[in-house]
Backbone as a printed PyTorch tensor [residue, N CA C, xyz], in Angstrom:
tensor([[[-35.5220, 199.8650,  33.1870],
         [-34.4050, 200.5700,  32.6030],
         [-33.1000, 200.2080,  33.3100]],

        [[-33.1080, 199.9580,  34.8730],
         [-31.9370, 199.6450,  35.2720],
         [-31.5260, 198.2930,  35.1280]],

        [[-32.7840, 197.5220,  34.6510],
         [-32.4250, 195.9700,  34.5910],
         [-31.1810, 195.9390,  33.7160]],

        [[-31.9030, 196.8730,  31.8790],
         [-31.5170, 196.8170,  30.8250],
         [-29.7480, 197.6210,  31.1450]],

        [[-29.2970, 198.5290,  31.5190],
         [-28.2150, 198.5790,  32.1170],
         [-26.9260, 197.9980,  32.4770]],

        [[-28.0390, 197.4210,  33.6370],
         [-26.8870, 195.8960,  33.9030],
         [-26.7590, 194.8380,  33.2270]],

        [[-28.0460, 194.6600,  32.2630],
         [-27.5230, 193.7800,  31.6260],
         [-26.4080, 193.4450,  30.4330]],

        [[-26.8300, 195.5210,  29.8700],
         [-25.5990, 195.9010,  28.8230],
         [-24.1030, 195.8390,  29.5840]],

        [[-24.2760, 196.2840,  30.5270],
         [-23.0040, 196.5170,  31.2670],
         [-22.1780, 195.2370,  31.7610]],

        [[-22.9860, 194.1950,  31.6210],
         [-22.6290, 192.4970,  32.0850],
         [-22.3130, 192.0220,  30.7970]],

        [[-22.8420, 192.1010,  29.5310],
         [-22.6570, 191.4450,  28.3230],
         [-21.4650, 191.3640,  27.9060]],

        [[-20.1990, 192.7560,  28.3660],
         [-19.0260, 192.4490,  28.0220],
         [-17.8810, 191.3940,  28.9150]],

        [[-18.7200, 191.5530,  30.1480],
         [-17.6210, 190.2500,  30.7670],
         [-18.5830, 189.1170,  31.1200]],

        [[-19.5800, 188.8420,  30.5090],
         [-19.8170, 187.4430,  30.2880],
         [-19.6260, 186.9670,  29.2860]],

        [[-18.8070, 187.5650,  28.0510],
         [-18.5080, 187.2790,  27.1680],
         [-16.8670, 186.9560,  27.3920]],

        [[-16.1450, 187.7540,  28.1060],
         [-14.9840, 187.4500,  28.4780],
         [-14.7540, 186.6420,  29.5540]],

        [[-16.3270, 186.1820,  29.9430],
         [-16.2210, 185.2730,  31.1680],
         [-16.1290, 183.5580,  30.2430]],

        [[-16.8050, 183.8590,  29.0230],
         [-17.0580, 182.8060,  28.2660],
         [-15.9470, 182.6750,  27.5830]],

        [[-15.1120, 183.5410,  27.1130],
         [-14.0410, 183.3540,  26.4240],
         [-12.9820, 182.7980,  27.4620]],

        [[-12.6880, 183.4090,  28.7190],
         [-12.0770, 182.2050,  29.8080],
         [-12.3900, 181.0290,  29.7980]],

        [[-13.4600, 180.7250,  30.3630],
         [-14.1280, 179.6680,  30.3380],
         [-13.4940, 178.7270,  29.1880]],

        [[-13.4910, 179.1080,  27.6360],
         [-13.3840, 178.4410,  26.7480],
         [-11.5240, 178.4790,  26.5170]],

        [[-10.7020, 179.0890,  26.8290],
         [ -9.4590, 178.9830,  27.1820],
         [ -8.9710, 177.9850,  27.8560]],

        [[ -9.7540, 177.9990,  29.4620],
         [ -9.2270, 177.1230,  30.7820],
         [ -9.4990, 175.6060,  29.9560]],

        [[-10.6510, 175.7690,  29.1010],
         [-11.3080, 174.7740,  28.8720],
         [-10.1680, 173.8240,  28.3070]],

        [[-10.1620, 174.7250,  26.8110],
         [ -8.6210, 174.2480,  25.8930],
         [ -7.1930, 173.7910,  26.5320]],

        [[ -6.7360, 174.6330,  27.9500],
         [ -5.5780, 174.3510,  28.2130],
         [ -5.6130, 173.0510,  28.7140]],

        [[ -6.7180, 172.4620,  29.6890],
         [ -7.1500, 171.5840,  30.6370],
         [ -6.9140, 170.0660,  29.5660]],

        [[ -8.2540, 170.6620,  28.7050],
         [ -7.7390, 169.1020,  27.5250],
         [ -6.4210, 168.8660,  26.9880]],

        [[ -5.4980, 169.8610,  26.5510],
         [ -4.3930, 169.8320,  26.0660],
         [ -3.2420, 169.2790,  26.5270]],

        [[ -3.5160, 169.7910,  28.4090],
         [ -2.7880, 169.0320,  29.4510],
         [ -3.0370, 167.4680,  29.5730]],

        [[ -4.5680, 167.3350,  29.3540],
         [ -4.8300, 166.0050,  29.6410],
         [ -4.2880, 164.7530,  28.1950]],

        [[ -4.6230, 165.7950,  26.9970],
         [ -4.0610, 165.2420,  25.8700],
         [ -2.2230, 164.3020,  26.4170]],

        [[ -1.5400, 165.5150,  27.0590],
         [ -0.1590, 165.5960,  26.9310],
         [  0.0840, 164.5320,  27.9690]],

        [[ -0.7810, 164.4870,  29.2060],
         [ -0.4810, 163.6480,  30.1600],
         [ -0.7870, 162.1100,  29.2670]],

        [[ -2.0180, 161.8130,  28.6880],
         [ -2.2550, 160.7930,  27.9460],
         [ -1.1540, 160.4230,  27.3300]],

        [[ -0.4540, 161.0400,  26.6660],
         [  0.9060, 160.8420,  25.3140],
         [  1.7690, 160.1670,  26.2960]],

        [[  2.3290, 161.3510,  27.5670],
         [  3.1560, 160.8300,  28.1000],
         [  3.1420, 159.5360,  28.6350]],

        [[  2.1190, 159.0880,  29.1460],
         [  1.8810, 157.9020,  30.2050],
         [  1.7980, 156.6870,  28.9850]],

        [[  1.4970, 157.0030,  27.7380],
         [  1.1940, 156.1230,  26.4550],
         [  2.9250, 155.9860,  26.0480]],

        [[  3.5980, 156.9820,  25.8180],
         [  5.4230, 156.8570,  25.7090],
         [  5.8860, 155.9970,  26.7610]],

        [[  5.7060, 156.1870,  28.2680],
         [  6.3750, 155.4680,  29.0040],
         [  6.2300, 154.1740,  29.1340]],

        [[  4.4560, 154.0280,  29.0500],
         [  4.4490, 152.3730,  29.1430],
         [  4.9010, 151.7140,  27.3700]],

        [[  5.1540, 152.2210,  26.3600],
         [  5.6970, 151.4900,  25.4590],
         [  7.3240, 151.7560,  25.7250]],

        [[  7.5220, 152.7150,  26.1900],
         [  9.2290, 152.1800,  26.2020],
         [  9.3530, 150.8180,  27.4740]],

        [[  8.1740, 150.4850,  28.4630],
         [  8.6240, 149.9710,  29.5750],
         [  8.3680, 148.1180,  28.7360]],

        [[  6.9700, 148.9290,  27.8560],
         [  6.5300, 147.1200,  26.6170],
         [  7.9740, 146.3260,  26.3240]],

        [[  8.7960, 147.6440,  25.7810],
         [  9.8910, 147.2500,  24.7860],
         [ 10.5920, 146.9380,  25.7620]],

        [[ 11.3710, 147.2510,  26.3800],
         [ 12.2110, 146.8340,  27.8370],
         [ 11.4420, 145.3780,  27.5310]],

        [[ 10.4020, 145.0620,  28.4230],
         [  9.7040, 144.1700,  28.9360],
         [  9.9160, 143.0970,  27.5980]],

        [[ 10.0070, 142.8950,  26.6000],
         [ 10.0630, 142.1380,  25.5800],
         [ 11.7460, 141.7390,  25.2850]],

        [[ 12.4970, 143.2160,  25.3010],
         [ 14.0860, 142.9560,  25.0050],
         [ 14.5290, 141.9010,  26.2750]],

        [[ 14.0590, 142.1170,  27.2050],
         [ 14.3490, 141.2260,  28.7200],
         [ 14.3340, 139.9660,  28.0610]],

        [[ 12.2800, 139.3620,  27.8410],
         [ 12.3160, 138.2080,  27.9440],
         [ 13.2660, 137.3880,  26.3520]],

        [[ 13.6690, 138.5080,  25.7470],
         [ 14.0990, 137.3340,  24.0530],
         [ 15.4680, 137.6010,  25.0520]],

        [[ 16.3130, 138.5740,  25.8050],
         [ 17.3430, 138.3110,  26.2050],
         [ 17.6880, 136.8790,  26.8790]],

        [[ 16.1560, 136.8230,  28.0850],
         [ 16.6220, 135.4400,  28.9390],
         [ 16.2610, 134.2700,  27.9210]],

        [[ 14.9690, 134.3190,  26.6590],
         [ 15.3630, 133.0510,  25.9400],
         [ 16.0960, 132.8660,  25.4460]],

        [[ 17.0430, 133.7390,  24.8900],
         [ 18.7870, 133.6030,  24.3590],
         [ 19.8970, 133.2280,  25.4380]],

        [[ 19.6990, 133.5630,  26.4630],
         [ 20.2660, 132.9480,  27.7750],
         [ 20.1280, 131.6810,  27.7180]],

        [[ 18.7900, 130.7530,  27.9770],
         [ 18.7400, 130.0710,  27.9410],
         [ 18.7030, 129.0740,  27.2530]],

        [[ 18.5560, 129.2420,  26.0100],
         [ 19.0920, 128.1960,  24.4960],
         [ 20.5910, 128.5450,  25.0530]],

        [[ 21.4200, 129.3350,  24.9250],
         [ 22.9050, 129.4230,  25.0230],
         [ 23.1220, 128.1560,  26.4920]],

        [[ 22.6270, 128.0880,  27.6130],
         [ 22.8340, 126.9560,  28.9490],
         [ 22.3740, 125.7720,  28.0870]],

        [[ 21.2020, 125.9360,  27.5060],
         [ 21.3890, 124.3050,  26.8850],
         [ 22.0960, 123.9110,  25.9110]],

        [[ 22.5380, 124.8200,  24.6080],
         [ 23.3540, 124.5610,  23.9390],
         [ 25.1880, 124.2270,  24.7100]],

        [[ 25.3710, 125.0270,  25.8350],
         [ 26.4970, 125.3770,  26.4750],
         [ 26.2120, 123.4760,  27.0210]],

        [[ 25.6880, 123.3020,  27.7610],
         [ 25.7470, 122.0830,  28.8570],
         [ 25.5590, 120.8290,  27.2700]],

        [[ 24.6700, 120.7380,  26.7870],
         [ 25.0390, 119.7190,  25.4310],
         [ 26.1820, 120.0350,  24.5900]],

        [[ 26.6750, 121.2480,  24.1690],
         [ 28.3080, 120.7380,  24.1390],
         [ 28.8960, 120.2920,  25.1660]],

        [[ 28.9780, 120.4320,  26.3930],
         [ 29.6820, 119.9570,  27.6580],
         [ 30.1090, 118.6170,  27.4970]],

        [[ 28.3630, 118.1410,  27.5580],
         [ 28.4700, 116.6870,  27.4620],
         [ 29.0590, 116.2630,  26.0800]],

        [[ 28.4520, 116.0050,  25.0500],
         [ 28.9080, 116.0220,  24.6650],
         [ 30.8820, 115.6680,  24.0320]],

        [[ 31.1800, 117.2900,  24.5780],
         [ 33.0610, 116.8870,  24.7280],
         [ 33.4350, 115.8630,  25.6020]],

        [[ 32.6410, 115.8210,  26.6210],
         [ 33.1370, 114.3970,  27.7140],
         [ 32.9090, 113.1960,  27.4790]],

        [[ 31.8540, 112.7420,  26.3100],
         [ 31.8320, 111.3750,  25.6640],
         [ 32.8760, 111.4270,  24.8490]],

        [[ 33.0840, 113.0400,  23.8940],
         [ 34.6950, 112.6110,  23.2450],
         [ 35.6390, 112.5020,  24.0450]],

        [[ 36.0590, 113.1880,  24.9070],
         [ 37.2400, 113.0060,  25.9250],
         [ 37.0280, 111.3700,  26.3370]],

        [[ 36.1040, 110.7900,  26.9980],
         [ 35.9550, 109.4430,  27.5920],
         [ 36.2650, 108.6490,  25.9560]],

        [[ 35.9270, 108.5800,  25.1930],
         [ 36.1790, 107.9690,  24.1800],
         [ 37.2850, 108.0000,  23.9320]],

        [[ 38.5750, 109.0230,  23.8770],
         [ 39.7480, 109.7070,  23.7490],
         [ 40.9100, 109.1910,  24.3180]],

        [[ 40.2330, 108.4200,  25.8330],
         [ 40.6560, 108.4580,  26.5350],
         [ 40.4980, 106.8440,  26.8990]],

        [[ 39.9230, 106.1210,  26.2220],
         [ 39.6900, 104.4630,  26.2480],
         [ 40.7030, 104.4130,  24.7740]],

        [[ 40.5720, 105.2070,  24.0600],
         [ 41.2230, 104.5420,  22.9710],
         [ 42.8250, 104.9000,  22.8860]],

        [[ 43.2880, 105.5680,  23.9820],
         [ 44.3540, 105.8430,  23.9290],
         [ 44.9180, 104.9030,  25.2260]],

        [[ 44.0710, 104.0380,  26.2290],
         [ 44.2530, 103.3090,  26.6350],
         [ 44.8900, 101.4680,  26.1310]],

        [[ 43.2530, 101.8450,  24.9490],
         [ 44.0870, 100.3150,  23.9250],
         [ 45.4220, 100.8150,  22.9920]],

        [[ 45.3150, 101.9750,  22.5470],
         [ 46.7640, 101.8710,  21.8360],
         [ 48.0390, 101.9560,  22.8070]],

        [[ 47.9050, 102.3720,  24.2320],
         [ 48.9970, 101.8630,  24.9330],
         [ 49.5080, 100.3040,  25.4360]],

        [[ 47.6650,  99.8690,  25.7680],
         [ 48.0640,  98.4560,  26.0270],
         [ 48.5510,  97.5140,  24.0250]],

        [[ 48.3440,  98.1300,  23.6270],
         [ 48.4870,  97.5460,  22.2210],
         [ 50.0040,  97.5530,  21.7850]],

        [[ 51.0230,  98.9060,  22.2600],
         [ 52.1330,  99.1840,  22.1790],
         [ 52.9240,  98.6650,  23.2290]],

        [[ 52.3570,  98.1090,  24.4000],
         [ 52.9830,  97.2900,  25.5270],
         [ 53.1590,  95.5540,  24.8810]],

        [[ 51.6890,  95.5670,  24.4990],
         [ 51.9600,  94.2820,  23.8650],
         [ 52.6760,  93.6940,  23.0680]],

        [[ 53.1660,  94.9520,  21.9020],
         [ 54.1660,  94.7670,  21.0310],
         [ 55.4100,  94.7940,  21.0370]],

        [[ 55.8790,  95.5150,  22.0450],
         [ 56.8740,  95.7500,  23.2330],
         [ 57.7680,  94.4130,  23.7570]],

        [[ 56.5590,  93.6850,  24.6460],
         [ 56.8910,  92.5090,  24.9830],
         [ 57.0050,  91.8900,  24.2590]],

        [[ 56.5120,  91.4150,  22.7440],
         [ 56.7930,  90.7230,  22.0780],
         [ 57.9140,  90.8630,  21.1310]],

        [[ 58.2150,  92.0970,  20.9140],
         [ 59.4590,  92.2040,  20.3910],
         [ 60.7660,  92.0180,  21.3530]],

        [[ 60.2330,  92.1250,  22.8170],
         [ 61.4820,  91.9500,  23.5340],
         [ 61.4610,  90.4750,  24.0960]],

        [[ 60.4620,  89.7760,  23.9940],
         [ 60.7790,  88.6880,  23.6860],
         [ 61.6380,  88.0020,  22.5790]],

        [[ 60.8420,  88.7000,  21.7510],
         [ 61.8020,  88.0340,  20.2690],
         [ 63.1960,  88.3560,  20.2720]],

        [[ 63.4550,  89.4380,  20.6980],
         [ 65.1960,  90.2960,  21.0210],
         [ 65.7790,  88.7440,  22.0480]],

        [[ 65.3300,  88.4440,  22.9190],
         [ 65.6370,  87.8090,  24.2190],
         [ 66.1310,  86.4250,  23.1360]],

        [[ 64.9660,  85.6890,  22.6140],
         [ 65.2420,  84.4140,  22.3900],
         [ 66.1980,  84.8130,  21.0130]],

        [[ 66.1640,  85.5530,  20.1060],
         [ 67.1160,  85.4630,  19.0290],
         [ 68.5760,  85.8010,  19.5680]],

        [[ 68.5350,  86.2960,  21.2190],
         [ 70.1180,  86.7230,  21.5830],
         [ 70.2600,  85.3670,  22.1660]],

        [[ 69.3430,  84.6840,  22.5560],
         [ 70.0550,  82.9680,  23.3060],
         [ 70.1210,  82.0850,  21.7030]],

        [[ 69.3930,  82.4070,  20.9550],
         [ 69.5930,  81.6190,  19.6160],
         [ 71.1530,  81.7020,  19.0120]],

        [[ 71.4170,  82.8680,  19.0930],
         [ 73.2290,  83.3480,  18.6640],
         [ 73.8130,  82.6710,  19.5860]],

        [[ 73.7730,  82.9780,  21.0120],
         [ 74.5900,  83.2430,  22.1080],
         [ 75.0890,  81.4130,  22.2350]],

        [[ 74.5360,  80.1180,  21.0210],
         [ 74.6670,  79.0180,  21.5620],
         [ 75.4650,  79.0900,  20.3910]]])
């Protein structure tokens, strides 16, 4: 009779021992749910970082090779620019002298 007692007298908080139980239970996964999400958010914002970086430095770097092949580039035009403005000076010297030649001998041609 005293078993039966305690055992009525236990049935209501092992039932509220079970209903804890099944609470702690719920909050525990929910936390672990939330920690999961979070740690799943951070490493995709760190993916995206990690991806915007590397298309940043391959845009960096097409821009240094595009940048250094125009370089060159302008300096074969400049060197080119710069020979041909050489022959049209020696070309305008040449014509120079020859017209001041021609000035010279057509002033001794009069001058007799």
């Amino acid at each position: 009779a005293e078993l039966e007692r305690v055992r009525a007298a236990a049935g209501p908080a092992a039932a509220k021992l079970e209903r804890l139980g099944a609470f702690a239970h719920e909050r525990t996964e929910r936390r672990l749910m939330d920690t999961c999400f979070d740690l799943w958010c951070v490493w995709l914002i760190e993916e995206k970082c990690r991806r915007q970086f590397a298309q940043l430095m391959d845009d960096h770097e097409s821009f240094m090779a595009s940048k250094d092949d125009d370089l060159a580039e302008f300096a074969l035009a400049e060197e080119a620019i710069q020979r041909s403005r050489q022959t049209h000076c020696a070309q305008v010297d040449a014509i120079a002298q020859h017209w001041g030649a021609s000035l010279h001998a057509a002033a001794i041609a009069l001058a007799r």
